[in-house]
C-alpha positions, 0 to 999 in steps of 0.5 A, spaced: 511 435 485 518 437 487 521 436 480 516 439 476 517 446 481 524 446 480 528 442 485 533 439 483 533 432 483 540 431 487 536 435 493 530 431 492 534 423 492 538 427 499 531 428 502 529 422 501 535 419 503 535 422 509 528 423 511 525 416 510 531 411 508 535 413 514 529 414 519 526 408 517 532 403 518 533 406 525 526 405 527 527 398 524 533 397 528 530 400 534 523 397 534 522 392 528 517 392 523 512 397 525 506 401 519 504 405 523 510 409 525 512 407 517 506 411 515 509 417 520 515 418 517 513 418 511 507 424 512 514 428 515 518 427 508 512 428 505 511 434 509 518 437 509 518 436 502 513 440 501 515 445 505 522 446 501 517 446 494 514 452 498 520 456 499 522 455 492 516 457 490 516 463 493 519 470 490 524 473 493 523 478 498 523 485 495 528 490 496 527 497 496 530 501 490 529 508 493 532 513 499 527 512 505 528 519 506 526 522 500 521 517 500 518 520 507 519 528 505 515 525 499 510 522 503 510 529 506 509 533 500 502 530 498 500 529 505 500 538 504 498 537 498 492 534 499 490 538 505 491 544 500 487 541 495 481 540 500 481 547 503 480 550 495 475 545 494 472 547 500 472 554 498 470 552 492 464 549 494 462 555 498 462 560 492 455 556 489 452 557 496 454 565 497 451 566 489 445 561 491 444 567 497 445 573 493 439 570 489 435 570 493 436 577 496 433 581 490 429 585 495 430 593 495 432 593 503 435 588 504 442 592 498 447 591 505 447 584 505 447 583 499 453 588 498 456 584 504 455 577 499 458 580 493 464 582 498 464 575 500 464 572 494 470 576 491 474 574 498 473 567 497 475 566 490 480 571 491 483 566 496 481 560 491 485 563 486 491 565 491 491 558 493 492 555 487 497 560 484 501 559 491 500 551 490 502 551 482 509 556 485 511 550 490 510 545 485 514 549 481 519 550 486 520 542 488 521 541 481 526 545 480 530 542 487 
């Protein structure tokens, strides 16, 4: 597996060299001929080299190519311009409720509120209309800068 990943084959025999030969040839200097402990040392090469195919594996940590500074004024820029698109479409929506209103009061007495209605739905899409103008005049304006 560590061939096929891309180890190079020096790594691999040093490995092997130093994580069993060695290690077996002290325990059985140390404690004879024993299996079991064998068969442990062998896991932990196993283990160490597929920890090392693991970190070959794996790409590099990315790095960052742009300013954190300007990243963050951009952040703060669609921050404000997302709560603007909000408060116009909020406003927006509330253009169909006060025409639905206006409907409804067809009645001959009731010429006031439906005079206050008229005068609140040109306020509202008067302040739409503002609202856009002044949001397209400061994307013009950060484009420039």
């Amino acid at each position: 597996m560590a061939l096929v990943s891309g180890i190079e084959e020096a790594k691999i025999l040093e490995v092997k060299q130093a994580e069993i030969h060695d290690k077996v040839s002290q325990s059985i200097r140390k404690s004879g001929w024993l299996p079991n402990l064998f068969r442990s040392i062998v896991s932990k090469a196993k283990a160490f080299l597929q920890n090392l195919i693991l970190e070959h594996d794996m790409p590099p940590k990315p790095t960052l190519s742009i300013d954190m500074a300007e990243f963050r004024t951009m952040r703060d820029l669609m921050i404000r311009a997302q709560n603007e698109a909000r408060a116009i479409r909020s406003l927006q929506e509330e253009v169909p409720k006060l025409k639905a209103q206006l409907a409804k009061t067809k009645d001959i007495f009731k010429r006031k509120e439906r005079k206050v209605l008229t005068e609140q739905i040109q306020q509202t899409e008067k302040e739409i209309s503002e609202s856009l103008e002044k949001t397209v005049r400061k994307g013009e304006r950060q484009k420039q800068a």
